[in-house]
C-alpha positions in Angstrom: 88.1 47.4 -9.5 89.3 47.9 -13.3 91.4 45.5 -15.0 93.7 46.3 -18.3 95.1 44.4 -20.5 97.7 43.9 -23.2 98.3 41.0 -24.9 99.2 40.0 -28.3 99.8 36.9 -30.5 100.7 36.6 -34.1 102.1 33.5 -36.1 104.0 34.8 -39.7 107.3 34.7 -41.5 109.8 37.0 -40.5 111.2 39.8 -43.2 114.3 40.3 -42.6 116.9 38.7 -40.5 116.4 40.1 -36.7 119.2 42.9 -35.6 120.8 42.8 -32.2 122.1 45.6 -30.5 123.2 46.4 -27.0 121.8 49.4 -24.6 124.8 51.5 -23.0 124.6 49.2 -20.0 125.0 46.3 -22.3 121.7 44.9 -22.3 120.6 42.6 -25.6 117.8 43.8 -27.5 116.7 41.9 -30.7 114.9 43.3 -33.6 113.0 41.9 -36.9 109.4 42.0 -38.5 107.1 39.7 -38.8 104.2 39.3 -42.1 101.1 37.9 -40.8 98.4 36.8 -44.1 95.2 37.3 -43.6 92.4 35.6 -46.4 88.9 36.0 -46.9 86.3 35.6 -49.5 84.4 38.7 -51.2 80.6 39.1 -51.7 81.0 37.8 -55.2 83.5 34.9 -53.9 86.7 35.9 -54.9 89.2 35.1 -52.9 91.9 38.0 -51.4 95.0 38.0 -49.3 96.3 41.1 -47.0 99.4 41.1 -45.2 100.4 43.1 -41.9 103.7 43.8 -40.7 104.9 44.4 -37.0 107.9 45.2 -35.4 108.9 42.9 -32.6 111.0 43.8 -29.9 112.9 40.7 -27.7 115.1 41.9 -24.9 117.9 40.0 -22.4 117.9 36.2 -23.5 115.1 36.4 -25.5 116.8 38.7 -27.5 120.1 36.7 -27.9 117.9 33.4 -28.7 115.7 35.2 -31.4 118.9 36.1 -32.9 120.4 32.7 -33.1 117.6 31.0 -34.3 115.6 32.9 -36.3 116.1 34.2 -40.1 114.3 35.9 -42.9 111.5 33.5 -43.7 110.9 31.4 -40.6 107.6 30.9 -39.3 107.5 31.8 -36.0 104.8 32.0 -33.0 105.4 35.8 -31.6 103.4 36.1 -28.3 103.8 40.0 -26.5 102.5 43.3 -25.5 102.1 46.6 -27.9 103.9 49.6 -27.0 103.7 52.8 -28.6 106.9 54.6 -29.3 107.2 58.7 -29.8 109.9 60.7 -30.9 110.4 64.1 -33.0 112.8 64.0 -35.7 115.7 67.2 -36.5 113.4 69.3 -38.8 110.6 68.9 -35.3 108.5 66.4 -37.4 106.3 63.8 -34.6 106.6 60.3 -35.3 105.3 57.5 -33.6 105.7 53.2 -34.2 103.3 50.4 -32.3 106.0 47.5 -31.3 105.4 43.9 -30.1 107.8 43.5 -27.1 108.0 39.9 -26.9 107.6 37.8 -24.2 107.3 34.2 -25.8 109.0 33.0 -29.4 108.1 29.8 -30.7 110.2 28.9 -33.8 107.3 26.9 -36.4 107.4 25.1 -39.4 108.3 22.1 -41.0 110.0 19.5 -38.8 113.2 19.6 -41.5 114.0 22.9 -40.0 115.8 23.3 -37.2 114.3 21.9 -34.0 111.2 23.9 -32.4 112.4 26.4 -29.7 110.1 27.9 -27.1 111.6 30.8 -25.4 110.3 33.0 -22.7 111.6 36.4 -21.5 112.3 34.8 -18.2 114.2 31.5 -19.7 116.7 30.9 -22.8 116.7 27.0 -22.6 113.6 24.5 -23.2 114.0 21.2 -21.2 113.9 18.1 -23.1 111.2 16.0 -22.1 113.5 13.5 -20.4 114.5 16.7 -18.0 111.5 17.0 -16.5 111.2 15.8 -13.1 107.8 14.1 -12.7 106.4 13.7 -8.8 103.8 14.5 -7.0 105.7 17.7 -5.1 105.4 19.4 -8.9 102.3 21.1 -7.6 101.7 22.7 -4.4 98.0 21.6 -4.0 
């Protein structure tokens, strides 16, 4: 049996403020970037800093959350799947762009900052603590 997988998590700042748009059958979908540092020491111990950038794609509530709390400069926990888009451009010129469609957005940083959000695709609202029901019917086993 063969397994696949396609999973990714980054934790950065975002670039830019996110853009939301709506598909023709009036569907949300969020855009922004997000810089991710990576360090490391050289063989004669100096000390460097490289920064990646990725598109990230939220869609539905995700997307309308992403855009409400998130702006140029948050830190924010980013956790997805890659997918590669391809298109040809008027002069017949191939292009191609690896997005993060994301499925999870955590909203990190200091505690001043607006409250921590977690948001799944599947959910736009993160109980408070005091919302949870507790009980032994919680788990099926």
């Amino acid at each position: 049996m063969t397994y696949g997988l396609n999973k990714v998590m980054i934790l950065g700042k975002l670039g830019r403020d996110p853009e939301m748009r709506y598909t023709p059958s009036g569907r949300p979908v969020t855009t922004f970037s997000v810089a991710v540092n990576r360090s490391w020491n050289t063989a004669d111990g100096e000390r460097r800093t490289e920064t990646e950038w990725f598109n990230v794609v939220a869609w539905s509530k995700l997307a309308e959350t992403c855009k409400q709390y998130l702006s140029k400069g948050k830190q924010v926990y980013i956790e997805g799947r890659l997918q590669t888009r391809r298109w040809e451009d008027k002069e017949s010129v191939k292009h191609s762009s690896v997005d993060v469609v994301a499925a999870e957005m955590i909203l990190c940083g200091e505690r001043r900052e607006a409250n921590s959000q977690t948001t799944t695709a599947e959910e736009s609202v993160v109980p408070e603590e005091s919302e949870i029901q507790s009980g032994e019917d919680e788990f099926p086993f």
